[in-house]
PLY file of the C-alpha trace (Angstrom):
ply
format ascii 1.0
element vertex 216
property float x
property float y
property float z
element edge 215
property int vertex1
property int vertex2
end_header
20.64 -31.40 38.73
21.31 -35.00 36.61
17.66 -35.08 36.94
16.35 -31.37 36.06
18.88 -31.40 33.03
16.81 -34.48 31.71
13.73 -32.91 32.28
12.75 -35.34 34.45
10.77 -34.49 37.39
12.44 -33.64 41.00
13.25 -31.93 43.81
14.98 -28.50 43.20
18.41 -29.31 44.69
19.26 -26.04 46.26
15.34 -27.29 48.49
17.71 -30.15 49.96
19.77 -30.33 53.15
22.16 -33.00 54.04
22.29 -34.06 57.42
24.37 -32.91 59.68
27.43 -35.52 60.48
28.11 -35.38 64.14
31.08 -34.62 65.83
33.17 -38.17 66.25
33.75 -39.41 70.30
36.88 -40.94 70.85
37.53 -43.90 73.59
39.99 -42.73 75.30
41.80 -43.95 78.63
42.95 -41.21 81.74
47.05 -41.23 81.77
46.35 -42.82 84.96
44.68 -45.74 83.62
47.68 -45.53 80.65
50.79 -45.47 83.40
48.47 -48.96 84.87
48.17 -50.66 81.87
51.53 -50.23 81.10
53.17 -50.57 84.35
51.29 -54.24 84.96
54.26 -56.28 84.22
56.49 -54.74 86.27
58.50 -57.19 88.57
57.52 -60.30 85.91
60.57 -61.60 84.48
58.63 -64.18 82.47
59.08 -63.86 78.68
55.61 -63.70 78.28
55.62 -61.21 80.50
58.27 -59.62 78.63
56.75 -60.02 75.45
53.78 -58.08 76.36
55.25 -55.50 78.29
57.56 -54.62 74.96
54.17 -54.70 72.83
52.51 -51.85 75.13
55.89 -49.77 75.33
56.25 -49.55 71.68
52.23 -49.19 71.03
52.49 -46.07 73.11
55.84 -45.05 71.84
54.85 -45.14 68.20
51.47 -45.07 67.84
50.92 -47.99 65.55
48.28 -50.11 63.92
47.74 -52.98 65.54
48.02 -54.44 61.93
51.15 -52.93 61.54
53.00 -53.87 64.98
52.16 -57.81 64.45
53.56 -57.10 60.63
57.19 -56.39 62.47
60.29 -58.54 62.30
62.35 -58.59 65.22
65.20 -57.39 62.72
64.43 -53.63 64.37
68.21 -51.75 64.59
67.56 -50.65 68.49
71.09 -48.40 68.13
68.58 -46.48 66.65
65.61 -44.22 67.87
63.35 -44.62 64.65
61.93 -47.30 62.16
60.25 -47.04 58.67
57.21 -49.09 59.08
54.72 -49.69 55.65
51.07 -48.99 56.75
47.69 -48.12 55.20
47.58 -47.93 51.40
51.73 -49.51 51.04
52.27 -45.68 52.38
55.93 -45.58 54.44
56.69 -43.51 57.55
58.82 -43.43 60.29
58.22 -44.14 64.17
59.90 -43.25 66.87
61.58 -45.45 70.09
61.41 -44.48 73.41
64.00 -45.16 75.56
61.33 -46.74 77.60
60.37 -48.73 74.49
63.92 -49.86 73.81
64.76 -51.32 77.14
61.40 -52.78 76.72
62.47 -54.82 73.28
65.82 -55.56 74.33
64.51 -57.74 77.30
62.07 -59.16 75.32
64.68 -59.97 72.66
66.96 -61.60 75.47
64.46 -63.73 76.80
63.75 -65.17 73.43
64.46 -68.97 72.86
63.27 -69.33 69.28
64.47 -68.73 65.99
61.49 -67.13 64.08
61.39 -64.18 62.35
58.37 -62.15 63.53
58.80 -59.62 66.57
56.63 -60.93 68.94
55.28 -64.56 68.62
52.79 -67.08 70.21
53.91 -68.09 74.15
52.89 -71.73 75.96
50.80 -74.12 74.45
49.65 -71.67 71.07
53.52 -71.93 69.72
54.40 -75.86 70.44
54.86 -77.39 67.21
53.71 -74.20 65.05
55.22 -73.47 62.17
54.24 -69.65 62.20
54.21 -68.30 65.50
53.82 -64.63 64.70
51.09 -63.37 66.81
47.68 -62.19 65.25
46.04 -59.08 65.57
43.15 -60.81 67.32
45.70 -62.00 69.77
47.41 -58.57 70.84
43.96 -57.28 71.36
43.14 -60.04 73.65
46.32 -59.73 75.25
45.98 -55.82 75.95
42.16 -56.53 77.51
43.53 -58.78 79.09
46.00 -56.41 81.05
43.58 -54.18 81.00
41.41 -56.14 83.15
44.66 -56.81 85.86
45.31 -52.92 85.92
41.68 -52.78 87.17
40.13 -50.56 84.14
36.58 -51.22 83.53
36.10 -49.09 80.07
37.10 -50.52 76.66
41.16 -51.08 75.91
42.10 -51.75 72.59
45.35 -50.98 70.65
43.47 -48.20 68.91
42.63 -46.86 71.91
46.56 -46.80 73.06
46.75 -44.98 69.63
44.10 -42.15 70.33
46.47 -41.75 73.84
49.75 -41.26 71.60
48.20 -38.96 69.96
45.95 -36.64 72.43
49.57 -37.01 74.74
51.54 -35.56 71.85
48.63 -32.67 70.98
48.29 -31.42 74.94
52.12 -31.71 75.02
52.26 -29.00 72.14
52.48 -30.61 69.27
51.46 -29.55 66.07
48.86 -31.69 64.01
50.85 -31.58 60.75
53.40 -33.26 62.52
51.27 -35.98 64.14
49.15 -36.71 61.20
52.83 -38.02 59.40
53.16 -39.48 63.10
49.98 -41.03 62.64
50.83 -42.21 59.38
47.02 -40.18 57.89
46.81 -39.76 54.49
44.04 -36.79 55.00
44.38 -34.13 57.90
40.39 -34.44 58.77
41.25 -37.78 59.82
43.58 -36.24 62.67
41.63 -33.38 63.78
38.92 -35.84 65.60
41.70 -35.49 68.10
41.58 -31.60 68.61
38.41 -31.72 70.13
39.58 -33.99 72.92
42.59 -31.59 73.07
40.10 -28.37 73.49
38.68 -30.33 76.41
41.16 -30.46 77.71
42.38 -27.19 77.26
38.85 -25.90 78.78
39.45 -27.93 81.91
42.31 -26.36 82.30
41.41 -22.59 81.74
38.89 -22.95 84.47
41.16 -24.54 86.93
43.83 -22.17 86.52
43.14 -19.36 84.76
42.00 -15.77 86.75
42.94 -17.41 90.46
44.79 -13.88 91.16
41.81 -11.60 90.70
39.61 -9.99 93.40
0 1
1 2
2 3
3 4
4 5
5 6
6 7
7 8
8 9
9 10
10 11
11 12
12 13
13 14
14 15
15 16
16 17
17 18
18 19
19 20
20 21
21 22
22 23
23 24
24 25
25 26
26 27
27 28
28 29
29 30
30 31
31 32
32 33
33 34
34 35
35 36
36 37
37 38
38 39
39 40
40 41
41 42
42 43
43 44
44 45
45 46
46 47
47 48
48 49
49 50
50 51
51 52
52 53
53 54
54 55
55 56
56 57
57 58
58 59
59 60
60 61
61 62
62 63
63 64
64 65
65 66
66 67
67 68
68 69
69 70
70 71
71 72
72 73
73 74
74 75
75 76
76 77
77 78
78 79
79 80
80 81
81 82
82 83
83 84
84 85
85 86
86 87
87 88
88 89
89 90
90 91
91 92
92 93
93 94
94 95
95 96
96 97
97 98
98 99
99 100
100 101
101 102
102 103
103 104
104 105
105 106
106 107
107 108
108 109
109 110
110 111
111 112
112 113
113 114
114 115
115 116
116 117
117 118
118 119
119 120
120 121
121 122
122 123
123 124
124 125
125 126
126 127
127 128
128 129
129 130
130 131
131 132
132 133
133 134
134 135
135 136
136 137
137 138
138 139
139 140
140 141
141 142
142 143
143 144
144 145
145 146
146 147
147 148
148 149
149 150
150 151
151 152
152 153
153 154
154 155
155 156
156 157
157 158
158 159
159 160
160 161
161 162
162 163
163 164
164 165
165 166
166 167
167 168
168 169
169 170
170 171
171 172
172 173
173 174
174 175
175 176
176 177
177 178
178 179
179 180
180 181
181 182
182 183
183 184
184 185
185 186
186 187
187 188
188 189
189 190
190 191
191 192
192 193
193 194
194 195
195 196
196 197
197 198
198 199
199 200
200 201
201 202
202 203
203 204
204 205
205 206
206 207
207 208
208 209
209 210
210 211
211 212
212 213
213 214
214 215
């Protein structure tokens, strides 16, 4: 129309058709696979150990960035059951703590011998004679591939991908998506409804497992 309003020669616009965007596929990971992951560290007292176990409760407790959970102080009030956290675009929300997650921190938080100020921090050789021992985004997805790979999952396991869980758990547990795009911390709905179509699926498996079983 810019063009044709010129008088320069072109294409009428109403002759052209944008292509079609296809429908986005998440990675996700079976609950099974989830319970694994999460479940590794059981029975290690090490504060390593600790450490990551904490990391993976809250991840799937709160579905955060991974940007956002190595932004944390360990300042968290855990009389509490929620925290404002300050993600994409300086935009606030608030999280909420499983009691799962809780325990989780507090025996990370006891096993703790230094003084800094970040939540969780570089173990072993990484943290001797650092300065700045907050752990890097980089490093907590190592970390969860890492348990990953011990839980015996061979697909992809990233903290997004403990994300997409929080929020396909919430969605097939009832939820509505107004309420976990805020949980989600989206500024724009579309951005949430990716995860209705993994919710459908599951909704269709479902229906034809269970549904009609009583008729003759």
């Amino acid at each position: 129309k810019f063009l044709r309003k010129r008088d320069i020669e072109s294409l009428n616009p109403e002759r052209i058709e944008l292509a079609k965007v296809g429908g986005r596929d998440l990675d996700l990971i079976t609950h099974d696979e989830l319970n694994r992951l999460i479940s590794g560290t059981k029975g290690d007292s090490s504060p390593a150990s600790l450490r990551d176990k904490a990391m993976l409760e809250l991840f799937f407790s709160t579905g955060l960035r991974v940007s956002e959970l190595v932004g944390l102080n360990r300042d968290l009030d855990l009389t509490r059951d929620e925290f404002s956290v300050r993600g994409k675009g300086e935009k606030v929300r608030v999280v909420f703590l499983s009691p799962a997650a809780k325990q989780a921190l507090r025996a990370w938080e006891a096993a703790r011998s230094d003084l800094g100020d970040a939540l969780f921090v570089q173990m072993g050789r990484a943290s001797k004679g650092a300065r700045d021992t907050r752990l890097t985004a980089r490093s907590v997805e190592r970390i969860v591939k890492q348990h990953a790979v011990r839980a015996g999952i061979t697909r992809k396991v990233t903290p997004h991908i403990i994300r997409h869980s929080f929020a396909t758990d919430l969605l097939e547990s009832g939820a509505d998506l107004r309420s976990v795009q805020a949980l989600l911390g989206h500024q724009n709905i579309a951005t949430t409804q990716i995860y209705t179509h993994v919710t459908d699926k599951h909704l269709r498996e479902v229906h034809r497992a269970f549904h009609g079983k009583r008729r003759k």
